[in-house]
BAVODO-543857 format. One record per residue (C-alpha): residue in one letter; residue number from 1; x, y, z. Coordinates in nm, 3 decimals, padded with zeros to 5 digits. Each point is the difference from the previous one (the first is absolute). Layout:
N
  code  pos        u        v        w
     a  NUM        X        Y        Z
...
//
This chain:
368
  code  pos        u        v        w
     x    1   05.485  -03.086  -09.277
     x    2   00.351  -00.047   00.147
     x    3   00.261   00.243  -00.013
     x    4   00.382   00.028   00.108
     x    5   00.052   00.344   00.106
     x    6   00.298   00.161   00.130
     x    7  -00.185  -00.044   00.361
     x    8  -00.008  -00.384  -00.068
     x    9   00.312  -00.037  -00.204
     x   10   00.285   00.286   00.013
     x   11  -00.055   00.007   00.422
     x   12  -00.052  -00.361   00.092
     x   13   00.380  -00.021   00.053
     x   14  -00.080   00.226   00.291
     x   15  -00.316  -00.229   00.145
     x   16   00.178  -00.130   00.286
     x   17  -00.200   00.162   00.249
     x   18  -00.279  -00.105  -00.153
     x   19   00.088  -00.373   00.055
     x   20   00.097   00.089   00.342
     x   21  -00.295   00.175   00.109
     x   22  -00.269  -00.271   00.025
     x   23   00.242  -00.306  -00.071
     x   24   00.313  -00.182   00.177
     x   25   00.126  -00.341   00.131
     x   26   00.029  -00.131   00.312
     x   27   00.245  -00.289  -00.154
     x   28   00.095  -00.018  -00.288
     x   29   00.069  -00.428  -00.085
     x   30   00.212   00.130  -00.302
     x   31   00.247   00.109   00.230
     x   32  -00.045  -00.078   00.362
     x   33  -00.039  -00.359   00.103
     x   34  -00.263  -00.136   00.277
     x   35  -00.272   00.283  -00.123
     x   36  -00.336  -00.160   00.154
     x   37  -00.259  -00.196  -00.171
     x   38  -00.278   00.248  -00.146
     x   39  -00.351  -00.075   00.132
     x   40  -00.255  -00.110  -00.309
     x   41  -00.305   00.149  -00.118
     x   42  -00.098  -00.374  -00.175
     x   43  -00.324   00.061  -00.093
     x   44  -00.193   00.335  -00.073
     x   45  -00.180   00.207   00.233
     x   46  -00.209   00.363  -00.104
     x   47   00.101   00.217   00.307
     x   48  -00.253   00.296   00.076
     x   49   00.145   00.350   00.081
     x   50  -00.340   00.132   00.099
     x   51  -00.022   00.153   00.379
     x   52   00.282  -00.259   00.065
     x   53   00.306  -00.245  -00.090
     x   54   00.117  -00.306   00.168
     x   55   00.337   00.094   00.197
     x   56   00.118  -00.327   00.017
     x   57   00.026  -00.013  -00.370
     x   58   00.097   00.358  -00.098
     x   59   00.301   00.205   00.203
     x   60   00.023   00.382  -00.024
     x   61   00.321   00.072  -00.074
     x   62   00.184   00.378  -00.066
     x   63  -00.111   00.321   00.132
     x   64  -00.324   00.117  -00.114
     x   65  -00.394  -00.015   00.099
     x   66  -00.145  -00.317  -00.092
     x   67  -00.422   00.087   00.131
     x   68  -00.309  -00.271  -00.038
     x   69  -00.302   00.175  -00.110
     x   70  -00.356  -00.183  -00.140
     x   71   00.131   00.182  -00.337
     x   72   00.347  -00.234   00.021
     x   73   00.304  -00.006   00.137
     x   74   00.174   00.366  -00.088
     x   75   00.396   00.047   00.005
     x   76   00.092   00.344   00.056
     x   77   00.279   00.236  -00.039
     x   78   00.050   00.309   00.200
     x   79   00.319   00.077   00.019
     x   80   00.366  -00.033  -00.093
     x   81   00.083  -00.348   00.022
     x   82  -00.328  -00.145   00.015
     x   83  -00.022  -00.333  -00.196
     x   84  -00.287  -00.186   00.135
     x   85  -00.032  -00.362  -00.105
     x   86  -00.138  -00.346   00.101
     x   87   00.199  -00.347  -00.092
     x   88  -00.142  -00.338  -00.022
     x   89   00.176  -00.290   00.230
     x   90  -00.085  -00.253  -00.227
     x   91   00.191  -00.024  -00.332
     x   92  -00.085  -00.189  -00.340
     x   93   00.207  -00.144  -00.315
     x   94  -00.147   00.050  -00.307
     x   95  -00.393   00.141   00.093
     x   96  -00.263   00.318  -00.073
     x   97  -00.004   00.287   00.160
     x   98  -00.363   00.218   00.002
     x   99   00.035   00.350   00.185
     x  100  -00.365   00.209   00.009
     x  101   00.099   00.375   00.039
     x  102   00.037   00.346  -00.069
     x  103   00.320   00.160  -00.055
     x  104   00.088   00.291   00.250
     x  105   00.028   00.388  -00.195
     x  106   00.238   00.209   00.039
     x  107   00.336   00.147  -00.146
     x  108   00.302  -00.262   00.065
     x  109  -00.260  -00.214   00.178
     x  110   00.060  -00.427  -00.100
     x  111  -00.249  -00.209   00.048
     x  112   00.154  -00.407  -00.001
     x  113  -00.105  -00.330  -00.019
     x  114   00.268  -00.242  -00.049
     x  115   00.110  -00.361   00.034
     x  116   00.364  -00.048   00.055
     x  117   00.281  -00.290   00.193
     x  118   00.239  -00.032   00.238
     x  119   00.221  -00.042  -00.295
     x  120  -00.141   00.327  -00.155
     x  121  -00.204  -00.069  -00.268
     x  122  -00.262   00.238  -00.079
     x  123  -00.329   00.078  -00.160
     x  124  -00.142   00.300  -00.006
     x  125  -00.287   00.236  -00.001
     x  126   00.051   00.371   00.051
     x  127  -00.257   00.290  -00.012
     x  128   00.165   00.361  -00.019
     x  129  -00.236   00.274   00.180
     x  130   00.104   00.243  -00.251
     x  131  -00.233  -00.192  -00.294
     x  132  -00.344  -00.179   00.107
     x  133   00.044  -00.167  -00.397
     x  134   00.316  -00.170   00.008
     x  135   00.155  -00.322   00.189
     x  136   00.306  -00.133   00.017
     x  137   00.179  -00.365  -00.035
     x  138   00.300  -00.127   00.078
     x  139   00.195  -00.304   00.082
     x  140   00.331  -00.088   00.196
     x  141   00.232  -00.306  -00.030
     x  142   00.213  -00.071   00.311
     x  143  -00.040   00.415   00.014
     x  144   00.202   00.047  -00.306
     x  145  -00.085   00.336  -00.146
     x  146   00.212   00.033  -00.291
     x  147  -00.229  -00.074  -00.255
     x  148  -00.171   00.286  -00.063
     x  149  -00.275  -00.137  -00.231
     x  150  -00.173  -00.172   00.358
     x  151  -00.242   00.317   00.060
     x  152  -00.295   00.094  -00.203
     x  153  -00.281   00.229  -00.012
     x  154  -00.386  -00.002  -00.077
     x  155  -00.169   00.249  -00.105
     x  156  -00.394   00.064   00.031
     x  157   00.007  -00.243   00.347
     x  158  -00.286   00.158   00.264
     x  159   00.168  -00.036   00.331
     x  160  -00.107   00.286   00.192
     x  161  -00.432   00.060  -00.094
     x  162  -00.044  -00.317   00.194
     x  163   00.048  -00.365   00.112
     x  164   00.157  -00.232  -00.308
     x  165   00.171  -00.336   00.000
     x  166   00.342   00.002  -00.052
     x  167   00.147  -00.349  -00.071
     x  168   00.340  -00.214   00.010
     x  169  -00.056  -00.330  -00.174
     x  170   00.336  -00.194   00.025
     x  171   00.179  -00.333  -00.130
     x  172   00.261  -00.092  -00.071
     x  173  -00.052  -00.011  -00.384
     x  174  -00.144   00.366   00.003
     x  175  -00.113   00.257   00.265
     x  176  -00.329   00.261  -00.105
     x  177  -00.071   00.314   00.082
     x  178  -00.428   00.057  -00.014
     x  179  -00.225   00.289   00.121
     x  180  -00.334  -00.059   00.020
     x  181   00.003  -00.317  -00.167
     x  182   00.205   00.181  -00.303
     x  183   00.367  -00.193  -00.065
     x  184   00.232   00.335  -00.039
     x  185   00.346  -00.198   00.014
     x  186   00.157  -00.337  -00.008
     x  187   00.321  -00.084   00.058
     x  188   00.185  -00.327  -00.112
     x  189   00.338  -00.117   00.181
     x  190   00.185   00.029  -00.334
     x  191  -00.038   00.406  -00.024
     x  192   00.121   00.027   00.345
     x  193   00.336  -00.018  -00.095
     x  194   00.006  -00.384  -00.081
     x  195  -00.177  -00.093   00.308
     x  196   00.248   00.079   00.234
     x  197  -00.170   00.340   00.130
     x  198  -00.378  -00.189  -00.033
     x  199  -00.176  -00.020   00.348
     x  200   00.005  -00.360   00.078
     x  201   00.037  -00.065   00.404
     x  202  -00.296   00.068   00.301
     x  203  -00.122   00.334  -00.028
     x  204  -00.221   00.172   00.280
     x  205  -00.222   00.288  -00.030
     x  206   00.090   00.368   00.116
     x  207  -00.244   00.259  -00.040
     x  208   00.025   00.322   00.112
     x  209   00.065   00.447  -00.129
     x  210   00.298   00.187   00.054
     x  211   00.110   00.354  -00.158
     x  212   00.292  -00.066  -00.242
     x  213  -00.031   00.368   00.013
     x  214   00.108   00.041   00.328
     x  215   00.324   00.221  -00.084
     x  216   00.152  -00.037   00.333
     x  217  -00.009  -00.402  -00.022
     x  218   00.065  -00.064  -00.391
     x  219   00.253   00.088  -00.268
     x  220  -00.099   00.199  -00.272
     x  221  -00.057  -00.231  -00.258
     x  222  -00.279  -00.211   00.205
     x  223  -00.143   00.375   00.085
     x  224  -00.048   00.030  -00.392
     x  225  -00.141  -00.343  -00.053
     x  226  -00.263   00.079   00.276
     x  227  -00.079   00.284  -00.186
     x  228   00.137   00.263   00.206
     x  229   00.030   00.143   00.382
     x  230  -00.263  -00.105   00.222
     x  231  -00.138   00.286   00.173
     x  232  -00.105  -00.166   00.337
     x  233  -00.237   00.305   00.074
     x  234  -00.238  -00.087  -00.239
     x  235  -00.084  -00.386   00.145
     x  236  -00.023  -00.236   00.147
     x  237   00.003  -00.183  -00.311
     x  238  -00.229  -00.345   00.043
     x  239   00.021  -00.310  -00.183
     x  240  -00.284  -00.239   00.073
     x  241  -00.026  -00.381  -00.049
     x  242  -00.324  -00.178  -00.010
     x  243   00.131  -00.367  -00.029
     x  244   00.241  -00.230  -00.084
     x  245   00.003  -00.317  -00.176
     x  246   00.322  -00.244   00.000
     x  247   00.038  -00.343  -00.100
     x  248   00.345  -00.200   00.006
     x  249   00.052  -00.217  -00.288
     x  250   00.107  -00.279   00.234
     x  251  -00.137  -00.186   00.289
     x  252   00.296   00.039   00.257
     x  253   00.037   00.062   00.355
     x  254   00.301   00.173  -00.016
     x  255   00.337   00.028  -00.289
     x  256   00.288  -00.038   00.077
     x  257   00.361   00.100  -00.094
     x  258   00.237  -00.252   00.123
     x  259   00.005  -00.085  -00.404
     x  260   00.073   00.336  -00.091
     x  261   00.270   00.109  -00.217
     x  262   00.204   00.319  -00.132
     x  263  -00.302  -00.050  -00.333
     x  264  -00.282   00.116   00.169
     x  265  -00.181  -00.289  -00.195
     x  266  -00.385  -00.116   00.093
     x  267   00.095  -00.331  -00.023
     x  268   00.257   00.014   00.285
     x  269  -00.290   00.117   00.244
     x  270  -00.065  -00.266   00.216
     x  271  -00.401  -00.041   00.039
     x  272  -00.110  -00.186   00.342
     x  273  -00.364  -00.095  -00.085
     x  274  -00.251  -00.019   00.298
     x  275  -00.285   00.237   00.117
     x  276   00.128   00.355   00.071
     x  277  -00.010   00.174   00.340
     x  278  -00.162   00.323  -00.236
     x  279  -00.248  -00.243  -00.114
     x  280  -00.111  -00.045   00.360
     x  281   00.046   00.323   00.083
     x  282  -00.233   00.068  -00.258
     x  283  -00.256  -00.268   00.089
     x  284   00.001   00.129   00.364
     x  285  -00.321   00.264  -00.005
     x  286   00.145   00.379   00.057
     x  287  -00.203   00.207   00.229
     x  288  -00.241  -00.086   00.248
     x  289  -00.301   00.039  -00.233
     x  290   00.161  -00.265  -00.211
     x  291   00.149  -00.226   00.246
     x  292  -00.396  -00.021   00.083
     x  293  -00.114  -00.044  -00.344
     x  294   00.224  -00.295  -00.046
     x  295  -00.120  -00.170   00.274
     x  296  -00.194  -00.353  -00.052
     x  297  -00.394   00.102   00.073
     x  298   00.003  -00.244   00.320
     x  299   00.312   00.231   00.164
     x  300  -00.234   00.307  -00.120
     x  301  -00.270  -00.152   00.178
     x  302   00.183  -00.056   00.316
     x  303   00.119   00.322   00.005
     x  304  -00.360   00.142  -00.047
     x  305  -00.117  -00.223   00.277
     x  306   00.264   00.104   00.231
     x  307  -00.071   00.347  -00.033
     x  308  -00.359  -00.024   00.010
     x  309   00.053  -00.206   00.313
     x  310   00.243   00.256   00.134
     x  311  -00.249   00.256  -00.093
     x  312  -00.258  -00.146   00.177
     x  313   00.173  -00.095   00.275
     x  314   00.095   00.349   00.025
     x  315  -00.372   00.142   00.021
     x  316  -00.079  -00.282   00.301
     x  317   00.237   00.129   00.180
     x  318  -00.093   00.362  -00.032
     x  319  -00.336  -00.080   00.046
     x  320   00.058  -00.189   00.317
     x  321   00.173   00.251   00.117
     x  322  -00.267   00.295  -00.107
     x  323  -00.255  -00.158   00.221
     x  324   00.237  -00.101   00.260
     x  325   00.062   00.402  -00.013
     x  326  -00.333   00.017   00.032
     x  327  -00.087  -00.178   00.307
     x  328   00.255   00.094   00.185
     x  329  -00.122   00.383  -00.032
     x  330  -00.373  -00.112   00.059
     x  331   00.134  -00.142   00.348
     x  332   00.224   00.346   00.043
     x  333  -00.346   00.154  -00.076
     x  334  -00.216  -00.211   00.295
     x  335   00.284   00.038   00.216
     x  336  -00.022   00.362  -00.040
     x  337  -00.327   00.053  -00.018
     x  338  -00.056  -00.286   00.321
     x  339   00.256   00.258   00.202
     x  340  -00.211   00.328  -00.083
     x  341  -00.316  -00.171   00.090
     x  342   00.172  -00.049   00.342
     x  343   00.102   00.336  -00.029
     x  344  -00.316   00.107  -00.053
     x  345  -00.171  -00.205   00.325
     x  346   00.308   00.084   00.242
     x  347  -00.112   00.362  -00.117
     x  348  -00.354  -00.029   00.060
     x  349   00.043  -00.167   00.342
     x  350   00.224   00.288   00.105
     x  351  -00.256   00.290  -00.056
     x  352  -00.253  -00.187   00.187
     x  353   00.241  -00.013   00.292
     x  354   00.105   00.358  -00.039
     x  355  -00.388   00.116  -00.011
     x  356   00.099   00.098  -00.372
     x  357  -00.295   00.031  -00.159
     x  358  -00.074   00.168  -00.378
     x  359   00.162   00.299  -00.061
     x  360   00.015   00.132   00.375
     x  361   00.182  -00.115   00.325
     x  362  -00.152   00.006   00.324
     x  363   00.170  -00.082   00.369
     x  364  -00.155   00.072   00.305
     x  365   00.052   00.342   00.056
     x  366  -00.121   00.165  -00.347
     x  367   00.098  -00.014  -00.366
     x  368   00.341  -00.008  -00.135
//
């Protein structure tokens, strides 16, 4: 069921912050001339959050505790200002977006997972603290918030009990909003205010919580949307993310926007086709136990045979050197044994000099 409520409706003039909090552009190509090419997804890749995440693909960006744990990857407000969040280096145009999580709890607590450009469009999942049965959608063009009909809300949506799918399927005829496999929204370019305000240029992914309730850090109208103060003695508040699935609509190594004009049109992106330095990023194993496990079974062999060999190597030498040990303290023991014995005699001969004889000592003139 979707609703427009005076939280999603009568306040999002006020959702600047909210924007602002997990989202904002390096260079914007609408504006600002020589912005860099963006690096391409160009394929699709399922990315685990499970004990770890590839740093060379995801950057921690904000304040806030982003932990690994074998449960998933949890991003944690504590305190004022906290807005913990990871961002993708790669970008796509046009592609589907699969997040596996569970929203954090918590009053004025926002859970996000959104795609959104350089240029600032937007697409948007949000997951207030303050209800574990509603979600929120949303959609920026070029960041133009004055249509007020962008946001909606879904009632009877689990996102706190456990882990669900939330997904971003996007074209550029249409872009979907599913949850566990269940279409809640779809958006067409002509309802976003004749297509100029639809998303249409490389979008990466920024995930991530922050407290819209933080009074100290928000204006009062985002404080309302978020459902209210956040009372920072009562976390940390956790959001956790299992996985992530992404898959760019195109094949390119990077886009470009040496094309680019005031429009903010798709078709002005220049797309540079070739293989994608994510792509072998992504190919390269991650960890040592799967650097190993992508090894051809002739390099595993080797390496078994080395270390076998080392191994064995290893126990020669300490066996060598046991029984050199060991002669080397039988010969301390002959020598010493060899030097009482002449002890011993050197004794002997003495008391039969001396007249020593048993246990009493005679000279000639009596007993001593």
């Amino acid at each position: 069921m979707v609703s427009l409520t005076l939280s999603s409706v009568a306040l999002l003039a006020s959702l600047l912050p909210t924007t602002l909090a997990q989202t904002f552009t390096a260079c914007n190509p609408l504006n600002t001339t020589g912005c860099p090419n963006m690096p391409a997804l160009g394929g699709n890749s399922t990315f685990s959050f499970n004990s770890s995440y590839n740093e060379d693909i995801w950057t921690k960006k904000n304040q806030g505790a982003v932990r690994q744990t074998d449960a998933g990857t949890e991003f944690i407000v504590s305190k004022e200002g906290d807005s913990a969040q990871l961002q993708s280096n790669f970008y796509m145009l046009f592609g589907r977006l699969e997040i596996v999580m569970k929203a954090a709890p918590g009053q004025g607590i926002v859970s996000s997972a959104i795609l959104q450009s350089e240029c600032l469009d937007e697409i948007d999942w949000e997951f207030l603290g303050v209800n574990n049965t509603r979600a929120y959608t949303n959609y920026y063009g070029k960041g133009n918030m004055t249509d007020l009909t962008r946001g909606k809300d879904y009632e009877s949506v689990a996102t706190q009990d456990g882990f669900h799918n939330y997904t971003i399927d996007w074209t550029k005829d249409r872009t979907q909003w599913w949850v566990d496999g269940v279409m809640l929204r779809e958006l067409k370019p002509a309802e976003a205010w004749e297509g100029k305000n639809y998303p249409q240029t490389p979008m990466n992914i920024r995930i991530g919580a922050w407290a819209g309730g933080d009074v100290n850090n928000n204006n009062k109208g985002t404080v309302e949307w978020a459902g209210g103060p956040t009372d920072f003695s009562k976390g940390p508040f956790t959001m956790t993310i299992q996985e992530v699935y992404a898959q760019d609509y195109t094949t390119a190594k990077e886009y470009s926007w040496e094309n680019m004009d005031a429009s903010g049109d798709w078709e002005k992106v220049k797309v540079i086709e070739g293989k994608s330095e994510t792509l072998e990023t992504i190919e390269q194993p991650h960890g040592v136990q799967n650097r190993f496990n992508a090894l051809s079974t002739t390099a595993k062999i080797g390496i078994a045979a080395g270390v076998l060999g080392f191994v064995l190597i290893a126990g020669l030498l300490g066996l060598f050197y046991f029984i050199k040990q060991r002669r080397a303290g039988r010969r301390e023991f002959l020598a010493y044994q060899a030097q009482q014995d002449k002890e011993n005699a050197d004794l002997l001969q003495y008391k039969q000099q001396t007249g020593v004889t048993g246990g009493a000592t005679y000279n000639g003139y009596g007993r001593l």
